[in-house]
Every structure is written in C-alpha cells, then in structure tokens.
C-alpha positions, 0 to 999 in steps of 0.5 A: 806802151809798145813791146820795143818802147819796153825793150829800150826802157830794159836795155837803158836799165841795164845801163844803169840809167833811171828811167824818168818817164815812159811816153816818149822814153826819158832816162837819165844817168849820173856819172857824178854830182857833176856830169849827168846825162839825160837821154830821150827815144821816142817811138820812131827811133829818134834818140836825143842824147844830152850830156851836162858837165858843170864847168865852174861852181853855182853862185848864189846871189840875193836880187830885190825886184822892183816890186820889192820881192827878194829872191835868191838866184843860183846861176851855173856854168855847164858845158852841154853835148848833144847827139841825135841818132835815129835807130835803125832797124836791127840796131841795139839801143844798148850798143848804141848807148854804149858807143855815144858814151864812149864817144861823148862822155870822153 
C-alpha cells in the first residue's frame, strides 16, 4: 500500500470511519442503525461517497418459487446520496470528508 493510500486510511480513522479494505480504500461510517455512509478512494484521488438513510421500515415477506423452494424476502426503503470528488493536490482528505459530511449528511 502507498504512503498517501496509508495517509488517507489514518485520516477516515480519525473520522471515525471503519476501515473495510485497503485496495482501493474502502470505509464506512454509521451515524445510527439507520444512516451509514460508506465511502471508497482509489489511487488517483477519486473519492465516491455514499450515504444511505432508511426511509421506511424492512418488511419481511415468505415467497415459494415455482420450483417449490421457500424463501424469506426482506425488502427496504432508502433514500441514497452520492457525491464524487477527485483530490486534488494539497487538499486534506480529512477537510474534505468533513465538508461532504456537513453538506450531505444534513
């Protein structure tokens, strides 16, 4: 993993976000049980950032398939925010994040 790769990964720690892979970068951050956001660098600076809210409640339902197999289905309402942003040189992934949050996660 690069130096700036390692850099990034401290400064989403620091944010409080879970580190879930290294290659590409992948974290992702629960406000609560209902509002994560999850959020991907790769090498070149392109940050994808994802934020989920459940809107409604899961309901569960049980379906038979033709076959005869049963199967328990969940289904959910979200509402999902995406925002891309490619570093530049001499920004600060951590101002960065901090700015997205502050402007999407209202």
């Amino acid at each position: 993993m690069t130096n700036q790769v390692e850099q990034w990964a401290r400064a989403l720690e620091q944010l409080r976000f879970d580190i879930t892979r290294r290659e590409p970068l992948q974290a992702i951050k629960e406000y609560d049980a209902h509002h994560a956001a999850h959020i991907t660098v790769d090498v070149s600076g392109q940050i994808r950032f994802t934020l989920t809210r459940m809107i409604g409640d899961t309901r569960g339902e049980k379906r038979q398939s033709r076959a005869g197999r049963a199967y328990q289905v969940f289904v959910e309402q979200n509402a999902i925010t995406i925002a891309h942003y490619r570093l530049r040189e001499g920004d600060d992934l951590a101002m960065i994040m901090n700015e997205i949050e502050k402007e999407i996660c209202i």
